[in-house]
C-alpha positions as CSV (number, residue, x, y, z in Angstrom):
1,X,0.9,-10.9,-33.4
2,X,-2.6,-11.6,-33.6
3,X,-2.0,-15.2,-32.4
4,X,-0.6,-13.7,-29.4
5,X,-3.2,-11.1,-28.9
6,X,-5.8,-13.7,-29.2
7,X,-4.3,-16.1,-26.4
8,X,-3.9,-12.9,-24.0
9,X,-7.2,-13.7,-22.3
10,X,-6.9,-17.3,-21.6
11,X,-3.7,-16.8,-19.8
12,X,-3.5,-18.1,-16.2
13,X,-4.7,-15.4,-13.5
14,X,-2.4,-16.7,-11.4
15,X,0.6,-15.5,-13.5
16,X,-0.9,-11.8,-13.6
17,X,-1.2,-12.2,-9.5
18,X,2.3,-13.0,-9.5
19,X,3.4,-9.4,-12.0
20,X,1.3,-7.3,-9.7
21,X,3.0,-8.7,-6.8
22,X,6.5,-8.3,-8.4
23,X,5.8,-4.8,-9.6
24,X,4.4,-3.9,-6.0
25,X,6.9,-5.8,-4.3
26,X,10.4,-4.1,-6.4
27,X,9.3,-0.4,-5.6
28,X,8.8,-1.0,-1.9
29,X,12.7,-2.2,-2.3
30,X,14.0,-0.3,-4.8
31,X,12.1,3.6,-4.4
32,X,11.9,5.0,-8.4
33,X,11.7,8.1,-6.7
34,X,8.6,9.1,-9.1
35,X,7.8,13.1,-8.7
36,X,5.6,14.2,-6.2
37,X,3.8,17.5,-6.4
38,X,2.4,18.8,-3.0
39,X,-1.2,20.0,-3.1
40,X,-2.2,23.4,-1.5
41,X,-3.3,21.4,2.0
42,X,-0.2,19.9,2.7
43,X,1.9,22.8,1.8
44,X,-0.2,24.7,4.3
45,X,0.7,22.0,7.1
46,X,4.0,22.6,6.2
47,X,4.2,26.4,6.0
48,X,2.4,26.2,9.4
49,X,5.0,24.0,11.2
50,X,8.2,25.9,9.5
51,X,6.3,28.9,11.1
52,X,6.5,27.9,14.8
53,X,8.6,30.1,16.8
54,X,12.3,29.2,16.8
55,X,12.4,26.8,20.4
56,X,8.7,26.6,21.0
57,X,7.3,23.6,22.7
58,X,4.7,21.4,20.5
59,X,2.0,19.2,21.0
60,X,1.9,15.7,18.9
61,X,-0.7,13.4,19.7
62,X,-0.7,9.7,18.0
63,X,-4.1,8.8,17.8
64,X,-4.0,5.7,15.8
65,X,-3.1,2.2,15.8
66,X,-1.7,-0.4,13.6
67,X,-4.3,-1.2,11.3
68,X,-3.8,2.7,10.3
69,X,0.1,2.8,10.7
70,X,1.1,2.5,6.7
71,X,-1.2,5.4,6.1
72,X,0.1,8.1,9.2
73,X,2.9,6.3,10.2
74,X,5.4,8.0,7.2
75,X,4.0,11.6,8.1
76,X,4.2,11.6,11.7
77,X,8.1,10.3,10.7
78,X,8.2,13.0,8.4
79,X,7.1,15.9,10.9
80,X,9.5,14.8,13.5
81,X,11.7,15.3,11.1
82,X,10.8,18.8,10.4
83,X,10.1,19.5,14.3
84,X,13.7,18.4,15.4
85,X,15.4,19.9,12.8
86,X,13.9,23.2,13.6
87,X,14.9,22.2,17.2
88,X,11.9,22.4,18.4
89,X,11.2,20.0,21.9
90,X,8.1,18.0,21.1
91,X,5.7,16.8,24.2
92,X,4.1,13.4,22.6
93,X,1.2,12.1,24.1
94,X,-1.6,9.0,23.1
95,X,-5.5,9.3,23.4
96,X,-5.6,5.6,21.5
97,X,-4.2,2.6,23.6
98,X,-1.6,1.2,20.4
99,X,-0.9,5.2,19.9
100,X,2.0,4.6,22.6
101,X,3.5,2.0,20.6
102,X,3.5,4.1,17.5
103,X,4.6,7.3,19.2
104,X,7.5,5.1,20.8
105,X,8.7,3.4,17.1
106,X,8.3,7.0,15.6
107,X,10.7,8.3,17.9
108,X,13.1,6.0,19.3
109,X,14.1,6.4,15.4
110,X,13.5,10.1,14.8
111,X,14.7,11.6,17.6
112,X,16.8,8.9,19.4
113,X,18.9,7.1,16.3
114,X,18.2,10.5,13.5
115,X,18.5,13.2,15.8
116,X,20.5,11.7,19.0
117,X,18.3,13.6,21.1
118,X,18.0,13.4,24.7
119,X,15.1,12.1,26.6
120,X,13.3,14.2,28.8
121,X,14.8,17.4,27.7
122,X,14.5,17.7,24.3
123,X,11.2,15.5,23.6
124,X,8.8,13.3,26.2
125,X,6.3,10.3,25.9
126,X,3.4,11.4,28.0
127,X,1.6,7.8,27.1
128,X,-1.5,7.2,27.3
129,X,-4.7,8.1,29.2
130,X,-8.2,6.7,28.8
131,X,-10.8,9.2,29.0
132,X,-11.2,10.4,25.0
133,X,-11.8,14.2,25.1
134,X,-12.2,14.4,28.3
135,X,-8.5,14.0,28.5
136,X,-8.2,17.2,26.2
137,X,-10.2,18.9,28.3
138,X,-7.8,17.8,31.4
139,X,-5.0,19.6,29.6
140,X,-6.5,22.7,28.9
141,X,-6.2,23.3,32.9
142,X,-3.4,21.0,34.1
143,X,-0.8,18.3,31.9
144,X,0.2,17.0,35.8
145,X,-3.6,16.4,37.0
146,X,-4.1,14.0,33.8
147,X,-0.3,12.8,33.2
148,X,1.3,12.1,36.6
149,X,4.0,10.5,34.7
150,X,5.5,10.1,31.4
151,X,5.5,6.6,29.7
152,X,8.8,5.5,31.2
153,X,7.0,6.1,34.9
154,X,9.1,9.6,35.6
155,X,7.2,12.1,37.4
156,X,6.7,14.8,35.0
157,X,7.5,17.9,37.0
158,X,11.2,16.1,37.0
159,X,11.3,16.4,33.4
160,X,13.5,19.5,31.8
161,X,10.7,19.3,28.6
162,X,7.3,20.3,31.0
163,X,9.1,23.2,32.8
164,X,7.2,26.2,32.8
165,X,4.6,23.5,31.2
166,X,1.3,23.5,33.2
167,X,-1.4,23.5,30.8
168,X,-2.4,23.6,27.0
169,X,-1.7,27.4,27.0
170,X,2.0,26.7,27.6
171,X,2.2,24.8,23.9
172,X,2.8,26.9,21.1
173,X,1.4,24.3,18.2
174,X,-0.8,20.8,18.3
175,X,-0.2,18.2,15.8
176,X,-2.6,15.4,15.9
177,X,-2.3,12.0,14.3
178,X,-5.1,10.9,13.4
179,X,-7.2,8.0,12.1
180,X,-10.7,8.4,14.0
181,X,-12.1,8.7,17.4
182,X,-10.7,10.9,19.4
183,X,-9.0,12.7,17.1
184,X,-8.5,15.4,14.7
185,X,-12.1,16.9,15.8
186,X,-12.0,16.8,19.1
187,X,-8.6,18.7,19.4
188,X,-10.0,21.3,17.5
189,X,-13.2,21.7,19.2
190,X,-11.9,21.6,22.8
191,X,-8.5,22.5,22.6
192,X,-6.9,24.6,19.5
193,X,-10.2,27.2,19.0
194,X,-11.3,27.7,22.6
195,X,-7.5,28.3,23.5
196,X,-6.2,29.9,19.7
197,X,-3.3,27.4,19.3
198,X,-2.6,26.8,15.7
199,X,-3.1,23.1,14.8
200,X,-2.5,21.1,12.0
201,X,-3.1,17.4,11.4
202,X,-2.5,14.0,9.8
203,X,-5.3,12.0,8.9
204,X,-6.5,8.8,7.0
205,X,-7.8,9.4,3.5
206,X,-11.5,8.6,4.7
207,X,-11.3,11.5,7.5
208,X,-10.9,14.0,5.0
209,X,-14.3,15.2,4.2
210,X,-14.7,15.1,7.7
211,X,-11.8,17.6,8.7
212,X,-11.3,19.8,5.6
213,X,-13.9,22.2,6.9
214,X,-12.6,22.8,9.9
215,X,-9.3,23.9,7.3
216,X,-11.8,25.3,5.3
217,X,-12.3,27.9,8.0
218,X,-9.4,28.5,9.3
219,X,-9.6,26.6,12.6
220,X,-7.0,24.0,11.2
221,X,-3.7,25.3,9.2
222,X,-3.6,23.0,6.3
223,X,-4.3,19.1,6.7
224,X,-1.8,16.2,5.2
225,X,-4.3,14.1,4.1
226,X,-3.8,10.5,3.6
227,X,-0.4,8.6,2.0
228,X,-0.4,10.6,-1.1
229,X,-0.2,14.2,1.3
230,X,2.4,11.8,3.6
231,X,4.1,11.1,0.1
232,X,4.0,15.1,-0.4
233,X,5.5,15.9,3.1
234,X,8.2,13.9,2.5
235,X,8.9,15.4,-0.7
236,X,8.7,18.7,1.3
237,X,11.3,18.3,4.1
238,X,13.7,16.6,1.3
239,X,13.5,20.1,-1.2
240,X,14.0,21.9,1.9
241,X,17.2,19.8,2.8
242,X,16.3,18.3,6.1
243,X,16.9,14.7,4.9
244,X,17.9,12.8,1.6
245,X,15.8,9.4,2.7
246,X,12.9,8.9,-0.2
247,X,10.6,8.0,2.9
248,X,8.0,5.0,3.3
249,X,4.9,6.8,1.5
250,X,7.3,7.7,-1.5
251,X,8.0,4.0,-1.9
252,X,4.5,2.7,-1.6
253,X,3.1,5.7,-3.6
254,X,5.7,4.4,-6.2
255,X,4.3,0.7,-5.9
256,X,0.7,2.0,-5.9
257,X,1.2,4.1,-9.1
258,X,3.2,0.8,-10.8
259,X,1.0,-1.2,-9.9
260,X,-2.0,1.0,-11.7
261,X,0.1,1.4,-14.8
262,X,0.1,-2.2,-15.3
263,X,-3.6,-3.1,-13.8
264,X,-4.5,-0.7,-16.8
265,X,-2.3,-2.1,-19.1
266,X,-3.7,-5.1,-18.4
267,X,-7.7,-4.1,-19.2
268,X,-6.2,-2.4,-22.6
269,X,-4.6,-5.7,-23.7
270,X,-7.6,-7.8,-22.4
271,X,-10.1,-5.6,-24.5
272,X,-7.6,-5.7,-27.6
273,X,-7.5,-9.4,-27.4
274,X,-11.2,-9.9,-26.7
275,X,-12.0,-7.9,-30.1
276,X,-9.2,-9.7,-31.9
277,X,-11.2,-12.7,-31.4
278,X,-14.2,-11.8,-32.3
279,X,-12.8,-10.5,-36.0
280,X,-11.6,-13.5,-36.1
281,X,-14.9,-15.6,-35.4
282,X,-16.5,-13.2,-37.7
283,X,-14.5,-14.2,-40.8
284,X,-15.4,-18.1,-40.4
């Protein structure tokens, strides 16, 4: 045993790069399903949505790109998820260029494949618009002035979804997606408080200190913060029965939390070995 213990540091690093990859790689494949327990801020998201009046229109806007997608991606999945299964139509629009492509993989499978939902009626892809929060600001007086037409070029007063739609008022809840500029904070600032719509949002783990005051006060209901709170959501809509799939930030928080275990395991063994040793020099 002590043979062994003494020959633990000498082994080649590239065999340890290969276990972290297989333990990464086997719960991204295989979810262990490991429990989740939702903190007080992403149960607050979630009590917030499930309040929404039964059939009111909702606001998502994906304001991120892919360098942020393994972070929101799983929760803006996830709150579709919970928005069409409470029925609710959902008007999507992008303040980020690469949030259109995002928006458009979210719900060509949510709402198209999941759902079968139907275009136009029961969910729209405003696109995007250049212009930051000046875009937000549009809204709050006109959706037609700043969103002539959707992303598939349809004229929007054509679309069932915007009936009865003219402005920012005519929403009953925002959801942002967020990883940065625009974002969380500007939807707040010149949209949900000036016009007291609830809002929620999703954000990347390094915009939380920068949004949880804004919860803090009561101007934001709840925040899901990061892939651990996307983790939590999706361990949410599961209890409540909207869906049996483990989700994409279950699986990674599995791989992430594997991958730990042994990365500590690791140190413990390496410090065992490297005192070994030295009792062993000691003696001679």
């Amino acid at each position: 045993m002590n043979t062994f213990l003494q020959k633990l540091d000498s082994v080649d690093r590239r065999v340890i790069f290969l276990i972290i990859a297989v333990v990464v790689i086997l719960p991204l494949i295989f979810p262990l399903g490991l429990p989740v327990e939702p903190t007080q801020t992403t149960i607050d998201a979630f009590d917030a949505i499930k309040a929404i009046p039964p059939g009111a229109k909702v606001l998502m806007s994906f304001d991120y790109g892919p360098s942020t997608k393994p972070e929101i991606h799983p929760m803006s999945i996830a709150v579709l998820r919970h928005l069409f299964h409470k029925g609710h139509p959902v008007i999507v629009m992008c303040l980020w260029p690469d949030g259109l492509f995002m928006a458009k993989e979210a719900l060509d499978q949510v709402a198209l494949e999941e759902y079968k939902l139907t275009y136009g009626r029961d969910f729209v892809n405003l696109g995007y618009r250049p212009g930051n929060e000046a875009i937000i600001k549009g809204i709050t007086q006109s959706f037609e002035a700043n969103f002539t037409m959707d992303a598939m070029g349809t004229l929007i007063r054509e679309l069932p979804i915007m009936k009865d739609v003219e402005n920012i008022d005519d929403v009953s809840f925002i959801i942002n997606m967020s990883a940065g500029f625009p974002g969380a904070v500007e939807w707040i600032q010149y949209a949900a408080d000036p016009h007291k719509i609830p809002m929620t949002s999703g954000n990347t783990s390094i915009q939380v200190n920068e949004v949880l005051p804004y919860v803090k006060s009561g101007q934001m209901q709840g925040i899901i913060a990061g892939m651990p709170a996307a983790a939590e959501y999706e361990a949410l809509i599961r209890r409540a029965g909207m869906t049996d799939e483990m989700g994409e930030a279950t699986s990674s928080m599995d791989a992430q939390s594997i991958a730990h275990l042994v990365i500590v395991l690791f140190i413990v063994l390496g410090n065992i070995s490297y005192f070994v040793k030295r009792k062993q020099e000691k003696k001679y």
